[in-house]
N, C-alpha and C positions, 0 to 999 in steps of 0.2 A: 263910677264917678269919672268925670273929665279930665285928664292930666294935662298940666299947663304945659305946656311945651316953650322951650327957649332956645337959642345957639348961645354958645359961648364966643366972644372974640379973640382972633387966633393970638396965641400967647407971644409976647415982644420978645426981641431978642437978647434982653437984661436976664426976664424970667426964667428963659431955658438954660444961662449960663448957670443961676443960682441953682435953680432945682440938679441941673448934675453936680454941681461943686457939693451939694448937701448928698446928693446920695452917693459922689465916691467915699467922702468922712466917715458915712454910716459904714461902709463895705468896710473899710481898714480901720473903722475903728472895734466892729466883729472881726475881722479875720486873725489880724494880727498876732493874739494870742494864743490863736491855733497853729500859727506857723514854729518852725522847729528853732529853737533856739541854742546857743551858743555852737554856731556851725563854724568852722573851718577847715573845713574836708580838702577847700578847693577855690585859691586865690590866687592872684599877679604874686609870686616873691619880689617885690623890690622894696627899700627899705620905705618911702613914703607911703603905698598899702598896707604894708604888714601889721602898721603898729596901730593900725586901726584895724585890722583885720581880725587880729587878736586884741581883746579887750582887757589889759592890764587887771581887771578889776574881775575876771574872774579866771585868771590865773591858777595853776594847779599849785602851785607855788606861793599864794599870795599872801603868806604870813611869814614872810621869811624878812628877817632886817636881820642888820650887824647888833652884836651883845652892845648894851646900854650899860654905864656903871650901876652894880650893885644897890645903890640908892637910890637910884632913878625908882619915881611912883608908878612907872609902866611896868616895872620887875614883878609888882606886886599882882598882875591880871595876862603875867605873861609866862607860863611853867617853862619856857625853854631858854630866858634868859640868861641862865648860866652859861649856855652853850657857847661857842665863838658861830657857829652856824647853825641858830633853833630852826627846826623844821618840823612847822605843827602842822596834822593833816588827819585828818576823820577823828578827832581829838586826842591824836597821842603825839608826844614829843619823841621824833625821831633822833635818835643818834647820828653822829659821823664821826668815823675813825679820822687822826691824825693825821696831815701829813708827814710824809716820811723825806727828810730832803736829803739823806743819803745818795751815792753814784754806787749803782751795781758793777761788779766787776765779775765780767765775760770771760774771761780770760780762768777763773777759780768758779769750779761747780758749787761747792758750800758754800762760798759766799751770793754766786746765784740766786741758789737755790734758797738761800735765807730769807734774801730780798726780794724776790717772786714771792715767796711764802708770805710774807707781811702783804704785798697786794689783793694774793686771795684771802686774806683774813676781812676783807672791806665786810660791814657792815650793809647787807642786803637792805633798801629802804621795802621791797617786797614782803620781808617779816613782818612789820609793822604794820601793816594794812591788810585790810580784806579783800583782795583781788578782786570777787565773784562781784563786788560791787560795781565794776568799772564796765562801759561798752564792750570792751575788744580789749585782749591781752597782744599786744606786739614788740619783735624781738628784731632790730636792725642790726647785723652783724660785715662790716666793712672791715676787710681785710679778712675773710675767714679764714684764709687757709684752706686746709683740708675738713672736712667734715668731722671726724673724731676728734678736732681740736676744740676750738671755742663754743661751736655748736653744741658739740656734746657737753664741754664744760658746763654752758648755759640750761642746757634741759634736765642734767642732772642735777646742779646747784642752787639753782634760781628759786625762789618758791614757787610752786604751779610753772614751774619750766618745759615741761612735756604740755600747756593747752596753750603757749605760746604762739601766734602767727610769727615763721621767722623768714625774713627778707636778708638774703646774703648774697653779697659782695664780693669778687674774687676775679682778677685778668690774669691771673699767673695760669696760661694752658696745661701746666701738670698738675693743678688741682681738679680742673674741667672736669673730667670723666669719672672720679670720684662722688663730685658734687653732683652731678647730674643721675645719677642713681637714686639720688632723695628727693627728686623734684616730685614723686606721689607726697612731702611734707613741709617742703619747703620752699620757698620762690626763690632762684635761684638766678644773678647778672653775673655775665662774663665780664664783667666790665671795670675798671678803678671810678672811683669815687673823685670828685671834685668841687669848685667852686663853679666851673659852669659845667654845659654840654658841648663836648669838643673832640677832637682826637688829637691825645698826643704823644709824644717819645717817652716809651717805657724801658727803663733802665731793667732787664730780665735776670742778668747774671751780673758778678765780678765787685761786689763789694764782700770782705769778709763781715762775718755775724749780722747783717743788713738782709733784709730778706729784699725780693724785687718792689722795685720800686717807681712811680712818677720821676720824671728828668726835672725837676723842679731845682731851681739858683743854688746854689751852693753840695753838690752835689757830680761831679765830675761824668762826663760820659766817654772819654777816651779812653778804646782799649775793653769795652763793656759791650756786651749783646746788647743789642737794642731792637724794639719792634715798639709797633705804631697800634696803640689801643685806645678805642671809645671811652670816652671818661662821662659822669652824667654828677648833674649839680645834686650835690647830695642834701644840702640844704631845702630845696626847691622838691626834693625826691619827701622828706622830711614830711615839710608843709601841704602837701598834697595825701600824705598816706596817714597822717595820724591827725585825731582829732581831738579837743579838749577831753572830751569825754572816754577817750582810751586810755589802757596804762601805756607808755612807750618806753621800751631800755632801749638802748643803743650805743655800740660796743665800738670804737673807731682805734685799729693799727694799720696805720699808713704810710708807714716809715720817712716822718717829716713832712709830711702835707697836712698833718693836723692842725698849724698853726692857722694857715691860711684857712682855712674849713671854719674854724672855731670862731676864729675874727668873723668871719661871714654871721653863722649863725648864731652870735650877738650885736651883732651891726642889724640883721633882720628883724630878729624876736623872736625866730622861730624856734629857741630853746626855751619855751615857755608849756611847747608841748611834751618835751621829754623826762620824763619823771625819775627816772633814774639814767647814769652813763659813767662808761669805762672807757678806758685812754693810755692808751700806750705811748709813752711821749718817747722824742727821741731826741739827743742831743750830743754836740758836738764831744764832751769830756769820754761818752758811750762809745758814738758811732764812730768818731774822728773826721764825718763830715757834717755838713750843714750850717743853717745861719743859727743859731738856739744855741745858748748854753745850759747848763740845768736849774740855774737861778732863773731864766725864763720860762721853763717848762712849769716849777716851782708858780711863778708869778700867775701864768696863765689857767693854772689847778685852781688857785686862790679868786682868780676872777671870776671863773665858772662859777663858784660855789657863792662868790656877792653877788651874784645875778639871780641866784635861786637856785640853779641847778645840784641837783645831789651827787657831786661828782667824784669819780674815783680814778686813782692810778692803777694800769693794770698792768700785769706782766707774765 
């Protein structure tokens, strides 16, 4: 048989706009749900990104509100109500210990040692949960010290503490060569922790019961060792290394730059990713320096914890 044969007229420049407008729709409207969701590996930290970066709404945190009276008709579909800070999550109602607004005295071992002891009694939120469920188990430890301290604390104590990723924090050069023996376990900065990335005056020696520290206001440097250490934004450090879908602790003794840090990483959001956290606060009635008194340390425990965060004082 004969085939008709014909040309088509070449297509207008209306038509070619439509036929790609329809088939980028088709592409993203296949792809899309193949692409990985709730990512935040890796964003701008500034506070106008962030709070879109992290999406409130799937928060690891995201059933946390302040106790409602007793008769409120929400008590009745909400089992942590009673709490002052319910924290429900893979359906269990997690506890939290007390504040404690006591001042420890340095000065008397027993009485130390008492008030240390009530810190490590905090209620692991690690118990309550099924770890193996989570991405990635990560342990951010600033201020380590020495290796056999908090580290070891952590892998002994923690649940599942030995399959821990642990990232530690340490400028003081006499823990250096210690810490660096375990870097076949753990990732190890020589560096202080901050609100940006910078270098600045590290107070080393000459405060009694004060371990070294940031030259940070209220804090005297005459008459004090001092040396010049890289500091790295520990918030921005935070937001880059942990992801919604990690568990993350992170342990911060900074001998008084935690205020400034804290502020930061609720002004960001980026304690949204932290699931559990400890905190060695430090204040004026303790140390005899600084800007803090322990009604502020007090104020700023209670903050953390109306933000979501499951937070603990440590000592």
């Amino acid at each position: 048989k004969n085939r008709q044969t014909f040309s088509m007229p070449p297509p207008s420049l209306l038509q070619v706009v439509c036929v790609s407008a329809i088939t980028s729709a088709a592409v993203v409207f296949f792809l899309v749900p193949i692409l990985p969701a709730r990512r935040v590996q890796s964003f701008n930290l500034n506070p106008q990104t962030i709070s879109t970066a992290i999406n409130p709404t799937i928060s690891k945190q995201s059933n946390i509100e302040q106790t409602t009276p007793t008769s409120s008709p929400s008590n009745q579909s909400n089992p942590c109500a009673h709490m002052t800070y319910p924290y429900e999550e893979q359906g269990h109602c997690i506890p939290l210990e007390t504040i404690d607004p006591s001042i420890p005295d340095l000065f008397s071992k027993d009485k130390w040692a008492q008030w240390a002891a009530h810190g490590k009694r905090a209620l692991y939120k690690g118990k309550y949960l099924d770890l193996t469920k989570f991405k990635r188990l990560i342990y951010i430890d600033c201020g380590a010290h020495q290796y056999s301290g908090s580290i070891t604390w952590f892998r002994q104590e923690y649940p599942m503490g030995d399959k821990f990723i642990v990232h530690a924090f340490e400028p003081h050069p006499q823990w250096h060569k210690e810490l660096l023996k375990h870097t076949d376990e753990i990732n190890f900065y020589p560096m202080a922790v901050w609100t940006k990335n910078d270098t600045m005056t590290f107070i080393q020696e000459g405060f009694d019961h004060v371990a070294s520290k940031l030259a940070i206001e209220g804090w005297p440097q005459k008459g004090r060792k001092l040396r010049t250490v890289q500091t790295l934004d520990i918030v921005e450090f935070i937001g880059r290394t942990c992801d919604i879908d990690d568990y993350c602790v992170w342990k911060l003794d900074v001998e008084g730059a935690e205020y400034d840090i804290l502020n930061r990483l609720l002004e960001t959001g980026t304690h949204k990713l932290i699931d559990e956290f400890f905190c060695e606060f430090h204040f004026l009635e303790l140390h005899k320096h600084g800007l803090y008194k322990r009604a502020d340390s007090i104020k700023m425990l209670e903050k953390l914890r109306s933000h979501g965060m499951y937070a603990h004082e440590w000592a």
